[in-house]
C-alpha positions as CSV (number, residue, x, y, z in Angstrom):
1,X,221.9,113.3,-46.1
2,X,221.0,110.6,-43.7
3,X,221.1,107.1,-43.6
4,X,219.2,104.6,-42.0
5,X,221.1,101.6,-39.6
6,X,222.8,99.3,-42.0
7,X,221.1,96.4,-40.0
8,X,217.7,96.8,-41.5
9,X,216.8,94.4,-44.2
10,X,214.7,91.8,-45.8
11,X,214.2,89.3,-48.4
12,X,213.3,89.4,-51.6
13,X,213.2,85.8,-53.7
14,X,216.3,84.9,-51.6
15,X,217.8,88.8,-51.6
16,X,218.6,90.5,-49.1
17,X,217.8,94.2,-49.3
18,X,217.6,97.5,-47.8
19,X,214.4,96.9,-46.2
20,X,213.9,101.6,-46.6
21,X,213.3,100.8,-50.7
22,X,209.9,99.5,-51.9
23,X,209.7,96.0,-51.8
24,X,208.6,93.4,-54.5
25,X,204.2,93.9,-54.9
26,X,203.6,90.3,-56.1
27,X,200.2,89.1,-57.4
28,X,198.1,86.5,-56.0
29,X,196.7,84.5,-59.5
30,X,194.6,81.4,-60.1
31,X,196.2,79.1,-61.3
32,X,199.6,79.3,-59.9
33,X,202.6,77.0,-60.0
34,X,201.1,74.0,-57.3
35,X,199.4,76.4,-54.6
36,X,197.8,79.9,-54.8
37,X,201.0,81.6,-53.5
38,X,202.6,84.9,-54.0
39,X,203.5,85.5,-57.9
40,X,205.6,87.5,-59.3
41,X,205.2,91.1,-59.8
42,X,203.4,91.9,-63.0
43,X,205.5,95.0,-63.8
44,X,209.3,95.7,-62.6
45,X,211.2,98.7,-63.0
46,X,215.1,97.4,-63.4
47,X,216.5,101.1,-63.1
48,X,215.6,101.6,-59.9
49,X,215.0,98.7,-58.7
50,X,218.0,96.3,-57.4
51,X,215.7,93.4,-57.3
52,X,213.9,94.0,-60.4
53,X,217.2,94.4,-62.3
54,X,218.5,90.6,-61.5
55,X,215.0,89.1,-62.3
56,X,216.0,89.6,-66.1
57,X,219.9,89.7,-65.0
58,X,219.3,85.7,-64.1
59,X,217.7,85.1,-67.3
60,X,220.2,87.0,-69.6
61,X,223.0,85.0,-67.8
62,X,221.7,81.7,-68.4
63,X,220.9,82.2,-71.7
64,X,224.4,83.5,-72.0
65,X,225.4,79.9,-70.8
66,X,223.3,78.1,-73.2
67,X,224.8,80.6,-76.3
68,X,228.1,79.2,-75.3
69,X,227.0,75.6,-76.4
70,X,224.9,76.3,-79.4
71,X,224.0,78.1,-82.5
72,X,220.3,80.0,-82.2
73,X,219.0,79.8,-85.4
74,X,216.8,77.5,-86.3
75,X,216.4,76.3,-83.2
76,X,212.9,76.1,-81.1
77,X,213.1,77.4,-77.1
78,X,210.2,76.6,-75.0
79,X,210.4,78.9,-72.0
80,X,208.3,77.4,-68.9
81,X,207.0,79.2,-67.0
82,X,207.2,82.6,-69.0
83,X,206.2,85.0,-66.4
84,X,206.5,88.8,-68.1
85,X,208.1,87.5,-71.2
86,X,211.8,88.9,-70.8
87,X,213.4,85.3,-71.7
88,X,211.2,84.8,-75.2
89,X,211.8,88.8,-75.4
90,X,215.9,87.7,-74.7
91,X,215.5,84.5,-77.0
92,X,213.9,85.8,-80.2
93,X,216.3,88.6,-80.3
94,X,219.6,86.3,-80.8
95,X,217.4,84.1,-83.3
96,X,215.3,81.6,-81.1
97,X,212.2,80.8,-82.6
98,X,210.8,81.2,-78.8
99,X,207.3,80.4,-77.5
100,X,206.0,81.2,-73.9
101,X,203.8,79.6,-72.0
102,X,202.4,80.4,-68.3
103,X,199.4,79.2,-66.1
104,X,198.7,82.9,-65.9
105,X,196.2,84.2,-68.4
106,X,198.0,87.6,-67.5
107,X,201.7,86.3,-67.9
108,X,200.5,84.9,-71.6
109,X,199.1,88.4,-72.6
110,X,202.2,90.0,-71.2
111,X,204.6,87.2,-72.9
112,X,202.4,87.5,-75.9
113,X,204.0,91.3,-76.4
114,X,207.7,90.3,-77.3
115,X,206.8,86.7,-79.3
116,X,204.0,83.6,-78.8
117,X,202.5,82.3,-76.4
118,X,200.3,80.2,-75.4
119,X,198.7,79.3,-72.3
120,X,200.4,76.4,-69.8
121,X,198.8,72.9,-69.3
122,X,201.0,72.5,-66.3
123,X,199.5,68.8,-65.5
124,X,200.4,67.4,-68.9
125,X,203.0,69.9,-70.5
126,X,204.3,66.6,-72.6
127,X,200.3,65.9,-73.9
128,X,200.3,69.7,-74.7
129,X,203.4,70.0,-76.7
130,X,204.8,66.8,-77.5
131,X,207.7,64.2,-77.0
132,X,210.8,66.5,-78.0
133,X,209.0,69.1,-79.4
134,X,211.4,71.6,-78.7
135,X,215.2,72.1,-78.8
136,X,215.8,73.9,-75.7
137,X,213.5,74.2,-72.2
138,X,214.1,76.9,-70.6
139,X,212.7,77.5,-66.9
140,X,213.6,80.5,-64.6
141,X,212.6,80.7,-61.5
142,X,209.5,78.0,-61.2
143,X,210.5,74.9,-59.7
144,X,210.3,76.5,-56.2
145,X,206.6,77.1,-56.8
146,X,205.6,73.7,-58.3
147,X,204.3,71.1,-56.0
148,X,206.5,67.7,-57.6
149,X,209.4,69.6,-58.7
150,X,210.3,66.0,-60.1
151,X,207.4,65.2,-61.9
152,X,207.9,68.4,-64.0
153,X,212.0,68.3,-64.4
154,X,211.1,65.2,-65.6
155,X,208.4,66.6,-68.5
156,X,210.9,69.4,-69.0
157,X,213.6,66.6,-70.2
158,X,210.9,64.9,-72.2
159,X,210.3,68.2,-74.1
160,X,213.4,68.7,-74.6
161,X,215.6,67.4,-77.7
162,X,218.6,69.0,-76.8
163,X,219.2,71.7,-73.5
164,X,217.6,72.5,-70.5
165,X,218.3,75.1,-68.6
166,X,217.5,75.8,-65.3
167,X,217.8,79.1,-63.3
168,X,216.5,78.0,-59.2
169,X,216.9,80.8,-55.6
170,X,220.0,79.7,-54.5
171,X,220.0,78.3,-50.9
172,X,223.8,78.6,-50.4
173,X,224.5,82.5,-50.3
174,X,226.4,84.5,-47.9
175,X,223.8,86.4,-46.4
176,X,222.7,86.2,-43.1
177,X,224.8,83.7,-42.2
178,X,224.5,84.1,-38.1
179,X,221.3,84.4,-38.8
180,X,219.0,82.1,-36.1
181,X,215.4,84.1,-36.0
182,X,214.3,82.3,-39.0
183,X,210.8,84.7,-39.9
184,X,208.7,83.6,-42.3
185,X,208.0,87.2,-43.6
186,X,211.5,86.9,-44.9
187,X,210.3,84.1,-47.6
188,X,208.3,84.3,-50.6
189,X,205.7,82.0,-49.3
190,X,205.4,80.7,-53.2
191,X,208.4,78.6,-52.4
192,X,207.8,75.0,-51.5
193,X,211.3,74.0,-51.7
194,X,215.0,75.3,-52.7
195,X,218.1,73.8,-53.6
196,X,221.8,74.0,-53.8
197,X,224.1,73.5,-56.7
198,X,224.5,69.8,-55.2
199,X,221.0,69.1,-54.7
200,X,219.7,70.7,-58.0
201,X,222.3,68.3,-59.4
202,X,221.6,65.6,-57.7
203,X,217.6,65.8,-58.7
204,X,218.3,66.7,-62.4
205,X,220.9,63.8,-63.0
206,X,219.2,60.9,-60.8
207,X,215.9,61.5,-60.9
208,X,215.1,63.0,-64.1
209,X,217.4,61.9,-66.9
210,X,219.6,65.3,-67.3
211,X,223.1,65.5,-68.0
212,X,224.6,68.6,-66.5
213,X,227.0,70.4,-68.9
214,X,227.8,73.6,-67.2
215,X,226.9,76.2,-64.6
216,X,226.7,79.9,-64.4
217,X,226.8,82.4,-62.3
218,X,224.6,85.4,-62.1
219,X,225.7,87.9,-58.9
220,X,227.0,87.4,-55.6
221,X,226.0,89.4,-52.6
222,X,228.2,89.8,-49.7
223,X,226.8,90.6,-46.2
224,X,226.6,94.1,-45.3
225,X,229.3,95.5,-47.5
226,X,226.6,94.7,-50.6
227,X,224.3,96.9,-48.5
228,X,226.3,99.4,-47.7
229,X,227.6,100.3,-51.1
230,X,224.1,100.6,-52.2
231,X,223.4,103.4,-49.6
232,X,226.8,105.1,-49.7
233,X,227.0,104.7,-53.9
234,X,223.5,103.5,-55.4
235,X,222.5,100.7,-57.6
236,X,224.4,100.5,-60.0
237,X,227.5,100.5,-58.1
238,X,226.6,98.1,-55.9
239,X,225.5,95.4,-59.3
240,X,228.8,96.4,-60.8
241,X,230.5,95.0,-57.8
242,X,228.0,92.5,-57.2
243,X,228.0,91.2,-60.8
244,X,231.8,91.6,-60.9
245,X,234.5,91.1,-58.1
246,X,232.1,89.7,-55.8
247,X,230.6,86.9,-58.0
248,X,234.5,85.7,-59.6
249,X,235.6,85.5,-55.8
250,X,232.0,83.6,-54.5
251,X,230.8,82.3,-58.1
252,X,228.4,79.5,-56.1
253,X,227.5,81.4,-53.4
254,X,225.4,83.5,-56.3
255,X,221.8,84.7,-56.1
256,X,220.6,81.9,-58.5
257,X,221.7,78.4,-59.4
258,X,221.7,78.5,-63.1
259,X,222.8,75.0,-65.2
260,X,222.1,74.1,-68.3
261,X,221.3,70.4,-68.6
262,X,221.0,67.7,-71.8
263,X,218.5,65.2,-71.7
264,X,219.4,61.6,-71.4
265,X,218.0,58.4,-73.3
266,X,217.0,56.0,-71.2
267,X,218.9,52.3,-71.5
């Protein structure tokens, strides 16, 4: 067996990976979230897949979060953005009455397998559904795409009567750290902007009426060693470790900055 030199990588929605495996084949779409940029693959596979297995990982640990503050049932979940459909999928099988909604006519038909959906008015989401229409607002992954990533925090928290939660590419990892080349073909080009846990805080609480209650943390990958294991030992080694050890040691230095947030009345 041979292996290819350990310093060959790229980037995938703020991952770094072994740059040997098949990378993420997003979609280009019409309408997309502010620009027509690079979307998110319309099919995954999780198993072999590193990648692909944290873009429902992130979703399963934020909803995780939100379970630790509330009771499902009878509750209404609005997920934003809905993309494949693996949070209403997630959501209606702990007892969410879940709807998802997309700017993608294919995202709706693919949400549209595991619950409702409907498609996404993303000018006037609060005209479309309604002052606190829902309980929880869930979004996973969008704000980076949108063009006024205020503007629409701010509909999310009108929506909402209870929680938001918010799942964002975290800025403050641990990969490439001595990195100074700065190549654009190592960003999804979808992404207008990006934050930290300080700055997503900072947006949500001044700017948009949002309360944080708690974060979460999804998986931590450390600079070559995350790599490595992945040759020497697979995938599923490496998202043991990466999902384990590494993320209690470096919990904000995760792949995703995931908080879940309570609307505010304004005084």
């Amino acid at each position: 067996m041979s292996f290819q030199p350990l310093n060959k990588s790229r980037i995938e929605d703020g991952i770094e990976f072994d740059s040997n495996r098949p990378p993420l084949q997003p979609k280009r779409v019409q309408p997309s979230f502010g620009t027509s940029a690079k979307h998110l693959p319309y099919k995954i596979n999780p198993e072999s897949n590193r990648a692909h297995f944290y873009e429902t990982h992130w979703k399963q640990t934020a909803l995780d979060l939100l379970l630790r503050h509330c009771l499902p049932a009878g509750l209404t979940l609005l997920d934003y953005g809905s993309g494949r459909g693996e949070t209403v999928a997630l959501a209606s099988r702990v007892g969410f009455a879940a709807t998802g909604a997309d700017v993608d006519g294919e995202c709706v038909r693919l949400t549209s397998r595991h619950g409702h959906a409907v498609p996404l008015d993303a000018v006037d989401p609060v005209g479309q559904f309604g002052v606190k229409s829902f309980d929880v607002v869930t979004c996973f992954h969008v704000l980076e795409h949108v063009e006024n990533p205020r503007k629409t925090l701010g509909e999310l928290a009108c929506i909402a009567r209870q929680f938001v939660v918010l799942a964002v590419p975290n800025l403050r990892q641990l990969q490439r750290v001595r990195e100074c080349s700065f190549d654009l073909s190592e960003v999804n080009e979808g992404h207008l902007q990006g934050w930290d846990h300080w700055h997503l805080r900072n947006l949500a609480e001044r700017h948009c009426d949002l309360r944080l209650l708690e974060w979460a943390s999804d998986a931590t990958l450390l600079p070559v060693l995350s790599m490595a294991i992945q040759k020497l030992l697979g995938n599923r080694a490496a998202i043991a470790l990466e999902t384990g050890p590494f993320r209690r040691l470096f919990p904000y230095h995760c792949i995703s900055v995931i908080g879940l947030f309570s609307p505010v009345a304004r005084g």
